[in-house]
MIGU-687185 format. One record per residue (C-alpha): x, y, z. Coordinates in pm, whole numbers, plus 50000, padded with zeros to 5 digits. Layout:
[site [X Y Z]]
...
***
This chain:
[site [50000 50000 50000]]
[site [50288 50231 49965]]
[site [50140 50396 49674]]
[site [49896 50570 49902]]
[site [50056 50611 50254]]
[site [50409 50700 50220]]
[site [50554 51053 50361]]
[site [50668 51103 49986]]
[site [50366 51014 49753]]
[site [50270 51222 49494]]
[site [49888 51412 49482]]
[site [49843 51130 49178]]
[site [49903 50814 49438]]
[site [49608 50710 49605]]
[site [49404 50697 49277]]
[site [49688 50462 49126]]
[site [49629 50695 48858]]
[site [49844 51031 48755]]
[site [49891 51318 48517]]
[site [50234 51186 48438]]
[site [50486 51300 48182]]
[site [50768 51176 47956]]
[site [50958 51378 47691]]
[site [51113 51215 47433]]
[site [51289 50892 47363]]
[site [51642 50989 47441]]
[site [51449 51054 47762]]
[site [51329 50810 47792]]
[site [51643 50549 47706]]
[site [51811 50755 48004]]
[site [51518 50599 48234]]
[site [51622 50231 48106]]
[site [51955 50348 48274]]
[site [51777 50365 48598]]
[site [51800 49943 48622]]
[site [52153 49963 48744]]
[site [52104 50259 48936]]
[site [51852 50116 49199]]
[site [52103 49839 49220]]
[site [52400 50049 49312]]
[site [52190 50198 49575]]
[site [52124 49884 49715]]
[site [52484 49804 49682]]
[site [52571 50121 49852]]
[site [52411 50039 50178]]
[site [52518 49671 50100]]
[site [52923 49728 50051]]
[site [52889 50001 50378]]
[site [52748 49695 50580]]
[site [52983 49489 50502]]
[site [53255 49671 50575]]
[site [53092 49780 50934]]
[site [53101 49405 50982]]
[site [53471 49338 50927]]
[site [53591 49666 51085]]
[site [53362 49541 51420]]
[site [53320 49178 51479]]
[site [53688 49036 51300]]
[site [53681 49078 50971]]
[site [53436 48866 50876]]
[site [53238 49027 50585]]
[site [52796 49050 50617]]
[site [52656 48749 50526]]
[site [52579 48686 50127]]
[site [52214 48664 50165]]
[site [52131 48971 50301]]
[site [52287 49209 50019]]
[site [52087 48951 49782]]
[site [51791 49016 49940]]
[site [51815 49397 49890]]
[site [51993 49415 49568]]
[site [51728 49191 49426]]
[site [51457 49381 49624]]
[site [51631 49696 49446]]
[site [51571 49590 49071]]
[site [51229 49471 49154]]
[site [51117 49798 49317]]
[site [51273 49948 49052]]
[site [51091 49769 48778]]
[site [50782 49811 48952]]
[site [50798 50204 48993]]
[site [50919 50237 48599]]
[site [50608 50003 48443]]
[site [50378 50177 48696]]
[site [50505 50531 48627]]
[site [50488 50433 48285]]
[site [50104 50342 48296]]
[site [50010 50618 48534]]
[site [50191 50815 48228]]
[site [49972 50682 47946]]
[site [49692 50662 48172]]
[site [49728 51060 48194]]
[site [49724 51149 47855]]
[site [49395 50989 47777]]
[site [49237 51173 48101]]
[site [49404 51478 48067]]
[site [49332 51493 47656]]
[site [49004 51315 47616]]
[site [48757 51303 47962]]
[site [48908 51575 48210]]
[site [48983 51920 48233]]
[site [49144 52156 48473]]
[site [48833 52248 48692]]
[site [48824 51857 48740]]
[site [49124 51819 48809]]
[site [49136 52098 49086]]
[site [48858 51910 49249]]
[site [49054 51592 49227]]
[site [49396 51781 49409]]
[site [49177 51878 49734]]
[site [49061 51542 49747]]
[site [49406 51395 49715]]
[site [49538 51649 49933]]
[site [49314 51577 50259]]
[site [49355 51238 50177]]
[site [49769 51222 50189]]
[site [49778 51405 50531]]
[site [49513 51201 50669]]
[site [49692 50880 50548]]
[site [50053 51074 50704]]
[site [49851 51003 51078]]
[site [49590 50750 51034]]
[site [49788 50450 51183]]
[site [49990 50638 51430]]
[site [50317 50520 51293]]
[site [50309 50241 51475]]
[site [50343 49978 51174]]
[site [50733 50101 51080]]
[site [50807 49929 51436]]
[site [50749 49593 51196]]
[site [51011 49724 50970]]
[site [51241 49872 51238]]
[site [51251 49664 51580]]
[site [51433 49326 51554]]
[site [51300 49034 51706]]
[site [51023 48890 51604]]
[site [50717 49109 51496]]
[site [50473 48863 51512]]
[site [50472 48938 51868]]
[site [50333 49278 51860]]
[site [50160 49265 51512]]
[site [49833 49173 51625]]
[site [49837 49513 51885]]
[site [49955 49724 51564]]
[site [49682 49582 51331]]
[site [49415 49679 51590]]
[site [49606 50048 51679]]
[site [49555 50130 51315]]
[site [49246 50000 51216]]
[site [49089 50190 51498]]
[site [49276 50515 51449]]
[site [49177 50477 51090]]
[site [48819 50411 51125]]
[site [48806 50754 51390]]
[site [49002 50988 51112]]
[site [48736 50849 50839]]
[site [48414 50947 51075]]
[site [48610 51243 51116]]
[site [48615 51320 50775]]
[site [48302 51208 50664]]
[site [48114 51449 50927]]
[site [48368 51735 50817]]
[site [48359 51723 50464]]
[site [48189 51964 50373]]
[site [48342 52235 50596]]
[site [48702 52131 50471]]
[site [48565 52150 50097]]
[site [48418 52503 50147]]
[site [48763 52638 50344]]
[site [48915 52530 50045]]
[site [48671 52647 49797]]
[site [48588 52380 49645]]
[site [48282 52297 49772]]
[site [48212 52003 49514]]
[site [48491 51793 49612]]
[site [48268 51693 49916]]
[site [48135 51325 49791]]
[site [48487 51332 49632]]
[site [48631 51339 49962]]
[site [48374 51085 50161]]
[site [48473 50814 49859]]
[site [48851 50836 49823]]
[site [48905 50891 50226]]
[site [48721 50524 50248]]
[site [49086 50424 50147]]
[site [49201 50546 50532]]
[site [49040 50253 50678]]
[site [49168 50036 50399]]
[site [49506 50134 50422]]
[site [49479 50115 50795]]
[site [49400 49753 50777]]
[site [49677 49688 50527]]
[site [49949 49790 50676]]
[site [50065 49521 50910]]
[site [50087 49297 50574]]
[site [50276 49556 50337]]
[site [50515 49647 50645]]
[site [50599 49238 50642]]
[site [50669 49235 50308]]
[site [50885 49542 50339]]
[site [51096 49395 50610]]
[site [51119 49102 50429]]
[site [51256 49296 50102]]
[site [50956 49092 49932]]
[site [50987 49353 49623]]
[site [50838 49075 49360]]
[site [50562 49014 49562]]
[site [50472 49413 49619]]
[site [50534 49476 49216]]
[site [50255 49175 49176]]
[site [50013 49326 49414]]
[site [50102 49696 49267]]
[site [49986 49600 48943]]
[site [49657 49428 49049]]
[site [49609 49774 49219]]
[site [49690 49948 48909]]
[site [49465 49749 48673]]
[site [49168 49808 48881]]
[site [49187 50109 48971]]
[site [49280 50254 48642]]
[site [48991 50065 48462]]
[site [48761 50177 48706]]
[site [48905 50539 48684]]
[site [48877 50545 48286]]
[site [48509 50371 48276]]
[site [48346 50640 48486]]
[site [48583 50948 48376]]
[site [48461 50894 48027]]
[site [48124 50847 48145]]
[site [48091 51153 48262]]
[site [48144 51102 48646]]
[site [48427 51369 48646]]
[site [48659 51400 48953]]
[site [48439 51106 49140]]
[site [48613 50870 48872]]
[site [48944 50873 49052]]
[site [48801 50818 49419]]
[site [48592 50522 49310]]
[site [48920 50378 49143]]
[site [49127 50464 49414]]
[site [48914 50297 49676]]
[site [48878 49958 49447]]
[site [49261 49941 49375]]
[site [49340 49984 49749]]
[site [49042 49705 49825]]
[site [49223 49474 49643]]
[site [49608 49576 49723]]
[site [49485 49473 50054]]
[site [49365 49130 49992]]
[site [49681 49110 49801]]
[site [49887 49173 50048]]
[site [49722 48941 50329]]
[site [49783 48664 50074]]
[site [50149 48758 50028]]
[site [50176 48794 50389]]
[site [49957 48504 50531]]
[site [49853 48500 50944]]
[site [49978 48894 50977]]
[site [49570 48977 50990]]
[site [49530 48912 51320]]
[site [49372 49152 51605]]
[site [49503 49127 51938]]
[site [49575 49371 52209]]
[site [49845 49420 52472]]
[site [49838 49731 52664]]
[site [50267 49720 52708]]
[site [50331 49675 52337]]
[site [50057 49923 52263]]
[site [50236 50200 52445]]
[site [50559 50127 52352]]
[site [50441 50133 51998]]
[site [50352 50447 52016]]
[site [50656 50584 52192]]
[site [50814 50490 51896]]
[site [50525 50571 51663]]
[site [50416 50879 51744]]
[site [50713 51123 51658]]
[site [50724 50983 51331]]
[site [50385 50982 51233]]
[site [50407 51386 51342]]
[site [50700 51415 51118]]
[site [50524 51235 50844]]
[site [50228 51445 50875]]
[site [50494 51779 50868]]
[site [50636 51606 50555]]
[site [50294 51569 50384]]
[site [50175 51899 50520]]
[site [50536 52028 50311]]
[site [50454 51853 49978]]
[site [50088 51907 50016]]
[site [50009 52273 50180]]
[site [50048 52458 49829]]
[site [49778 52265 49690]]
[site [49534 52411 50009]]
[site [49755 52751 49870]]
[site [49666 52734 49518]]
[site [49312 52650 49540]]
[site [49195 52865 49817]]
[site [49394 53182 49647]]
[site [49389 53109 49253]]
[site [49085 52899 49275]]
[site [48992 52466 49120]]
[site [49109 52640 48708]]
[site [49468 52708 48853]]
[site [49497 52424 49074]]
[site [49429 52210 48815]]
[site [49714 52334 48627]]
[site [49921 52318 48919]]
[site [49827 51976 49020]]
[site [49927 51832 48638]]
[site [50245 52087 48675]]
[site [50340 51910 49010]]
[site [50272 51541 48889]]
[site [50495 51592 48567]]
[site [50787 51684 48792]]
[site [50697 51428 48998]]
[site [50701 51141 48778]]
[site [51088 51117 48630]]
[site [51272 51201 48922]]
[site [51061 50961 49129]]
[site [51113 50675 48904]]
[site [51470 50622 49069]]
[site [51354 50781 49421]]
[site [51087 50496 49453]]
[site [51270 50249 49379]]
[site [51529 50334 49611]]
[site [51273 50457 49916]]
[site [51147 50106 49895]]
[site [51429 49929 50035]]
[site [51649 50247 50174]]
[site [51478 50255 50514]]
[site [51518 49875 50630]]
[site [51882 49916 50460]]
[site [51967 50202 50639]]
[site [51862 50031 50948]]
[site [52047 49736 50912]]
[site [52370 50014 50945]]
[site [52220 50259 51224]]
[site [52458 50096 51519]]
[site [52783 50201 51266]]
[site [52759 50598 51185]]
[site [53094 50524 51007]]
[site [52900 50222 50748]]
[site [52524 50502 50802]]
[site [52766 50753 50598]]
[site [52954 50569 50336]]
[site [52575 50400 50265]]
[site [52451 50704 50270]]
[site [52679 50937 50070]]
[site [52664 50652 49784]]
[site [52310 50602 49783]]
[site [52281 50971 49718]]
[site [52520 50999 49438]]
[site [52324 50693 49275]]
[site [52007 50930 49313]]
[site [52185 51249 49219]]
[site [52335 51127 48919]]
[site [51982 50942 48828]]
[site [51796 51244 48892]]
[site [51977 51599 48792]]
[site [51985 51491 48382]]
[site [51568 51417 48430]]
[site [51556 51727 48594]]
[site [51728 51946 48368]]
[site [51529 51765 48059]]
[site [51206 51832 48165]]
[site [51269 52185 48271]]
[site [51457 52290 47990]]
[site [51207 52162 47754]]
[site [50865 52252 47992]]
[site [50663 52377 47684]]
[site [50755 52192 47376]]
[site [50670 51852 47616]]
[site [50364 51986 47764]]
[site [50191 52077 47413]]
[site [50327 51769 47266]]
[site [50198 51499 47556]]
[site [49839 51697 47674]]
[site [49801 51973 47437]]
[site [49744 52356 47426]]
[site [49473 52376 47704]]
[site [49732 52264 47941]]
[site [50015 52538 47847]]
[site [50028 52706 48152]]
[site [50098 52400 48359]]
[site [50465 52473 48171]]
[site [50507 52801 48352]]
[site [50551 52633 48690]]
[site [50723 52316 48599]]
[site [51096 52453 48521]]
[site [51105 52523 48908]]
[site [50929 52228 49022]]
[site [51124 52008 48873]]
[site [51419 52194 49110]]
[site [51207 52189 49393]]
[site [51142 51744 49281]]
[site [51546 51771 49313]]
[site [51553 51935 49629]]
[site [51284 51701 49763]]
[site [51464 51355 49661]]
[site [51805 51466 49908]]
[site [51578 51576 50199]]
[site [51349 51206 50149]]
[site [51631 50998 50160]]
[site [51804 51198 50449]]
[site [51456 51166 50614]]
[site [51483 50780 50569]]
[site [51854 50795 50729]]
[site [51768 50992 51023]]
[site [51479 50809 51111]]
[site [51688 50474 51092]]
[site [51939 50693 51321]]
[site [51689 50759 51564]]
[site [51705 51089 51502]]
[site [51345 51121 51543]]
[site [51336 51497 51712]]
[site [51538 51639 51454]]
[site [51289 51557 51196]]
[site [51003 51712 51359]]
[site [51199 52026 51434]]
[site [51325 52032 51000]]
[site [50982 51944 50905]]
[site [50830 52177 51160]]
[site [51029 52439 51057]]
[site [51008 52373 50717]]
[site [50578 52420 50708]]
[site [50601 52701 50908]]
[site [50827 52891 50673]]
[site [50644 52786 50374]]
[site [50312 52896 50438]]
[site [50353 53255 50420]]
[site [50606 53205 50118]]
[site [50367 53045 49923]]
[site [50050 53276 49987]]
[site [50310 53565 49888]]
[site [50369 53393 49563]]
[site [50081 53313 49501]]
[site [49939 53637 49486]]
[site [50227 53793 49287]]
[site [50328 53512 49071]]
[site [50019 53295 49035]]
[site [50105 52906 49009]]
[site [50436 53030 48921]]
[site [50490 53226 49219]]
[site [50381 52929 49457]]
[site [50663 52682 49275]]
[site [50916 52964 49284]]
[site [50829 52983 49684]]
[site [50870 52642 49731]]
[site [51230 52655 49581]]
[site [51358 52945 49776]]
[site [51202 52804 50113]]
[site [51397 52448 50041]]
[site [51695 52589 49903]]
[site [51783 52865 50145]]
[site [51608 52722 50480]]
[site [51591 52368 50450]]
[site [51857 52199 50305]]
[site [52131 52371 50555]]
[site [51893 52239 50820]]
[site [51890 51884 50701]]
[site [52261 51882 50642]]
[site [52277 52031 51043]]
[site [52105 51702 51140]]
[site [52300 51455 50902]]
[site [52613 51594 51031]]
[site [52511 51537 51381]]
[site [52420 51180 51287]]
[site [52824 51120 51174]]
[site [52697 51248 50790]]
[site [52907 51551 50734]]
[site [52973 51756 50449]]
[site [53239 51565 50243]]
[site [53014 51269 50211]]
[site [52752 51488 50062]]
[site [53003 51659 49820]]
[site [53162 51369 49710]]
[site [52804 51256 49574]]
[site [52705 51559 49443]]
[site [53004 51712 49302]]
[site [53023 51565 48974]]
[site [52619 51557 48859]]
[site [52576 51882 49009]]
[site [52909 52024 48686]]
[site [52757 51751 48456]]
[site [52389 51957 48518]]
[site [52545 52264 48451]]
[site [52709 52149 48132]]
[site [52388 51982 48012]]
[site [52184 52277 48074]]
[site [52371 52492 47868]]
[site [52427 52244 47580]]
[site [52091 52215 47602]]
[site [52009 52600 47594]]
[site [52216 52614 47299]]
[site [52054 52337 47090]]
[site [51693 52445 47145]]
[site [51824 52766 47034]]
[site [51941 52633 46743]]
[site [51732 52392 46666]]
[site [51408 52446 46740]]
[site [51086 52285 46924]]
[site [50981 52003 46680]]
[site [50957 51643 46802]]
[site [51245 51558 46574]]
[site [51431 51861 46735]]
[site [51315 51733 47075]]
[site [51449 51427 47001]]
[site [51803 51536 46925]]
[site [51805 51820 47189]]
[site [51780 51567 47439]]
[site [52043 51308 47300]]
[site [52309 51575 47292]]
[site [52224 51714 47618]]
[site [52212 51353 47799]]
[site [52555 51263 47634]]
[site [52694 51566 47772]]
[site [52612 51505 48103]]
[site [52735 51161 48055]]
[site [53082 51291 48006]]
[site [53124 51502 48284]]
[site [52956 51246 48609]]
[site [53243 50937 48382]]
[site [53491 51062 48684]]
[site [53189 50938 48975]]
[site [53173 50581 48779]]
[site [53408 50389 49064]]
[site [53233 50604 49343]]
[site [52937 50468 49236]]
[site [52994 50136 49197]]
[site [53187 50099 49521]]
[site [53520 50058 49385]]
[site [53651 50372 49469]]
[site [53966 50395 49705]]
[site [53892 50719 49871]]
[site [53883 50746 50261]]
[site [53488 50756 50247]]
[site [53466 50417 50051]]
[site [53742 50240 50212]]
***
């Protein structure tokens, strides 16, 4: 159920369906690149382990099985995200071009919006103690199951009573039977999440990418049936709430005896000792990627948050092709290293060059080429969507550091610090955005959020990294080279639209040249990447 719960998921998750984007096929061969990527990641927090083992316990390196389990767990979650990215992509065209327009798709953000914090605190975070305690977590499951299920079921009565006050605050006051269908996916994603947090532990990546795409089918045939029938916005909630229905009967076969209720007043409160922090910082982080969506529509009204909300999910979708993948299994990896800080930051710093280097040419693509790609995939209607999307797609690079430093703090039990960073981080970007908003428009909001994470949040994060043994010169040495080979590529590619135009043949060869330029210049980072590297941090 990760497609609808997680701190990070995009405003097109819960649905299973997305205003995605691609831009051309050199683009597109760079994503095929992403394969070995996700591994290296995996192999980054791998190697790190094993050297934590030798340097501690004798030299004996980490047992074989273990980095097989996440490399492999790696490449599946990585295949997953691509062919599910790649129908939420296709799926978005048709919807976009053919059944739905902005207005719609306004009404569809606020849903998605409420839903995403609600699903940030609806379990307590009590169900990452599965993933994170050792033992066995059988023990406890039963008292997490029944901890979430009933904090689930309370937000959805919540909800249900409140709708229609929390659809006229945000002036949208038909997204109110939007909101009482697609929050029904609270309680099912309550229910679910003792399963999926089994099959996370276990690094059970084949399994998830099965279940994924049972939840995908559905709830993308049940999306495109009733969009094109006229049901408008409601489409998406009914297909979000049938995906998630049977995600979670996927997952309790996948994951068989984890249904179980039980209670036990000691595990219950030290489950949410350790739950409770993070489900406030998740609900910060959501409240971060979500609050300009509350922004846009209560200031610009449902026309300009629909452009906003297909701006957001185009940035969205290439740079969290890699980011998926790697979230998937980053969180148990990074916990596997949390009693080493010395293994936490080699893992670390390579698992972030693997994302860096994935991530910055995507970036600079879709930026560079916001208008040309937005005609070309949804058509003229959607035009202004381009405006905002050169600086979301900085603000999607700016977000993938922060996520996977959230995943490494909370495996450092650095759980504070997070609330503080993502406390801080909401309360700066509220006014920010409302400013922008009303000088800027859409544009001004995406410009906000860049300034906010650039100038405020990022030195914050790298406060807390350093304080968890992550200093600077780990996070150089994995940004150093894609950060030149970004520059390069953007002016090679500056020049080449200039002088070639905005065709799709021109498109086409804009984005070869630019791609092999940035090739050139991260060559240097190939043996950092790959582990082989004899610096002092790799050693």
């Amino acid at each position: 159920m990760d497609s609808v719960r997680t701190p990070d998921s995009e405003r097109s998750e819960a649905s299973g369906t997305s205003a995605a984007s691609g831009i051309s096929a050199a683009h597109e061969t760079a994503m095929a690149g992403g394969f070995s990527e996700a591994s290296a990641t995996a192999e980054a927090i791998t190697t790190a382990e094993a050297g934590a083992t030798a340097d501690a316990g004798g030299g004996a390196p980490a047992p074989d099985s273990f980095g097989t389990k996440v490399r492999s767990a790696a490449r599946w979650s990585l295949i997953n995200t691509v062919v599910m990215r790649l129908g939420n992509f296709a799926t978005g065209i048709l919807l976009a071009r053919f059944a739905l327009g902005p207005a719609e798709w306004g009404v569809y953000g606020i849903a998605q919006t409420v839903l995403l914090v609600l699903l940030s605190a609806n379990e307590l975070g009590v169900s990452l103690a599965i993933v994170r305690w050792d033992g066995d977590p059988r023990r406890f499951a039963p008292t997490v199951l029944t901890l979430a299920t009933a904090t689930s079921g309370l937000l959805y009565v919540g909800l249900f009573l409140s709708a229609p006050t929390v659809a006229g605050l945000l002036d949208s006051p038909h997204a109110t039977g939007v909101l009482r269908v697609m929050c029904l996916c609270l309680v099912i994603d309550g229910i679910a999440q003792v399963p999926a947090s089994f099959l996370t532990r276990e690094f059970a990546q084949g399994k998830r990418m099965v279940i994924d795409a049972l939840n995908f089918v559905l709830s993308t045939a049940v999306t495109l049936v009733l969009a094109f029938a006229g049901w408008g916005a409601m489409s998406f909630a009914w297909g979000a709430v049938v995906g998630n229905v049977a995600a979670l009967i996927g997952c309790a076969i996948a994951a068989p005896g984890t249904l179980r209720f039980g209670w036990d007043r000691e595990q219950a409160r030290a489950l949410l000792r350790f739950g409770l922090p993070l489900a406030g910082a998740s609900l910060l982080a959501l409240a971060v990627v979500n609050v300009d969506t509350m922004v846009v529509g209560s200031t610009l009204g449902g026309v300009a948050l629909g452009f906003y909300v297909l701006a957001f999910n185009m940035s969205g979708w290439p740079v969290r092709v890699i980011s998926e993948a790697a979230r998937r299994v980053s969180f148990a990896g990074f916990s596997r290293l949390a009693d080493s800080p010395q293994a936490l930051a080699q893992g670390f710093s390579r698992a972030l060059g693997v994302l860096v280097t994935g991530t910055v040419p995507l970036c600079v693509l879709l930026g560079g080429l916001a208008g040309p790609v937005v005609q070309l995939i949804y058509g003229d209607k959607w035009l202004p969507a381009a405006h905002a999307l050169p600086w979301l797609m900085a603000l999607g690079l700016i977000r993938i550091g922060c996520e996977l430093a959230y995943d490494c703090l909370v495996a450092a039990g650095q759980r504070r610090s997070l609330i503080l960073v993502q406390g801080l981080w909401v309360v700066a970007l509220i006014p920010v955005l409302i400013a922008g908003a009303r000088v800027g428009g859409i544009v001004g909001v995406s410009q906000g959020h860049v300034l906010v994470g650039a100038v405020l949040v990022v030195p914050v994060f790298l406060h807390a990294l350093g304080r968890a043994g992550i200093g600077l010169a780990h996070i150089a040495r994995a940004c150093a080279w894609p950060f030149l080979g970004g520059i390069v590529m953007t002016l090679v590619l500056l020049a080449a639209k200039r002088l070639l135009g905005d065709g799709v043949l021109a498109l086409l060869a804009i984005g070869t040249v630019a791609l092999a330029s940035y090739a050139v210049c991260v060559l240097p980072s190939r043996r950092f990447l790959r582990g082989t590297s004899r610096t002092p941090e790799a050693v």
